[in-house]
Legacy VTK file of the C-alpha trace (Angstrom):
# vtk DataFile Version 3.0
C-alpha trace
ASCII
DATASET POLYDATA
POINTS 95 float
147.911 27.472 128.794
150.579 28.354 131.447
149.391 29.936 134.885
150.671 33.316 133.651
148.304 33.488 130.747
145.397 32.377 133.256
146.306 35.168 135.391
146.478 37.593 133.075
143.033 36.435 131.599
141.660 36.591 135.147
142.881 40.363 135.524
141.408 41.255 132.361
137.940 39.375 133.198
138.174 41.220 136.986
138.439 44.715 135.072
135.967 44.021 132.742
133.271 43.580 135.089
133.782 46.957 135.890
132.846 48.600 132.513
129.100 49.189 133.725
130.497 51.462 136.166
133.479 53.228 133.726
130.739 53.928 131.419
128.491 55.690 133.833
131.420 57.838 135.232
131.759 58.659 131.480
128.484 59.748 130.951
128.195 61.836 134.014
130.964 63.736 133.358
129.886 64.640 129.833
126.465 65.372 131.822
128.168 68.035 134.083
130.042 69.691 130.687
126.806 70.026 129.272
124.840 70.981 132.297
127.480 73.667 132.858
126.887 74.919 129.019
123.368 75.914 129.242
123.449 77.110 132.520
126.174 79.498 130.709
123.883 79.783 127.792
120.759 80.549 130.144
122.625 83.507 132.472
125.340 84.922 129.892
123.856 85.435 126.817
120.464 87.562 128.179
122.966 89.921 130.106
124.929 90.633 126.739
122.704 90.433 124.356
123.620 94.124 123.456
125.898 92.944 120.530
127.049 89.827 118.987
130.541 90.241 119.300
129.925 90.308 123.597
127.061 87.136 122.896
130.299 85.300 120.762
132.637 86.532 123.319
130.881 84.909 126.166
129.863 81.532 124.815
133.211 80.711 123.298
134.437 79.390 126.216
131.720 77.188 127.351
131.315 76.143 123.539
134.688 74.987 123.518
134.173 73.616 126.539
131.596 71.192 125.451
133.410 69.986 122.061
136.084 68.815 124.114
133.382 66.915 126.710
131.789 65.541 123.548
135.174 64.538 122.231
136.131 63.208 125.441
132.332 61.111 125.526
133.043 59.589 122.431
136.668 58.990 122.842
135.398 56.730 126.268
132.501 54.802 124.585
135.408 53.663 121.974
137.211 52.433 124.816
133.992 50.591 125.956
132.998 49.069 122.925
136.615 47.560 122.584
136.796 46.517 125.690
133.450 44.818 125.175
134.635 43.117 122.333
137.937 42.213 124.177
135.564 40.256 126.890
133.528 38.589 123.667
136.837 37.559 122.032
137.719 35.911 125.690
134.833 34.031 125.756
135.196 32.618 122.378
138.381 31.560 123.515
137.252 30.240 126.467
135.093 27.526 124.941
LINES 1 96
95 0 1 2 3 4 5 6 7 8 9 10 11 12 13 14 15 16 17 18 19 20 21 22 23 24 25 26 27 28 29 30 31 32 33 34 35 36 37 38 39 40 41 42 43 44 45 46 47 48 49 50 51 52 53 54 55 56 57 58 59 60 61 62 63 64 65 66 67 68 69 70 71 72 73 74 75 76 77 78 79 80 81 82 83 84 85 86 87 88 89 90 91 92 93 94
């Protein structure tokens, strides 16, 4: 192995460590989209409830909102999982 491939696998295994806290940014965030979405749900639904086409009106938004948080939550725990299985591969090599 030349000292460039040793680097490189020393990057990688210095930015792996730091998955634990990737993946907790990650679910925060999603936490906030979804926190946001029923405190939408809670205060702008009851003040329109006068038709449906207000009560659809209002929540499109925030639903909206939230399949792209829950798109964006799973599209990040992809990126986890391979990089977990990147650090597993490395290992195997390691040995």
């Amino acid at each position: 192995m030349s000292s460039d491939d040793e680097t490189t696998t020393t990057e990688i295994e210095d930015r792996l460590q730091h998955l634990g806290r990737y993946s907790r940014f990650v679910k925060v965030g999603f936490g906030v989209i979804l926190g946001a979405f029923l405190l939408a749900a809670a205060v702008l639904v009851p003040a329109n409830l006068e038709s449906v086409e207000s009560v659809v009106d209002v929540m499109l938004m925030p639903l909206i909102f939230v399949g792209m948080g829950l798109l964006l939550f799973g599209i990040g725990m992809h990126l986890h999982l391979m990089h977990l299985n990147l650090v597993r591969q490395l290992r195997k090599g390691g040995d």
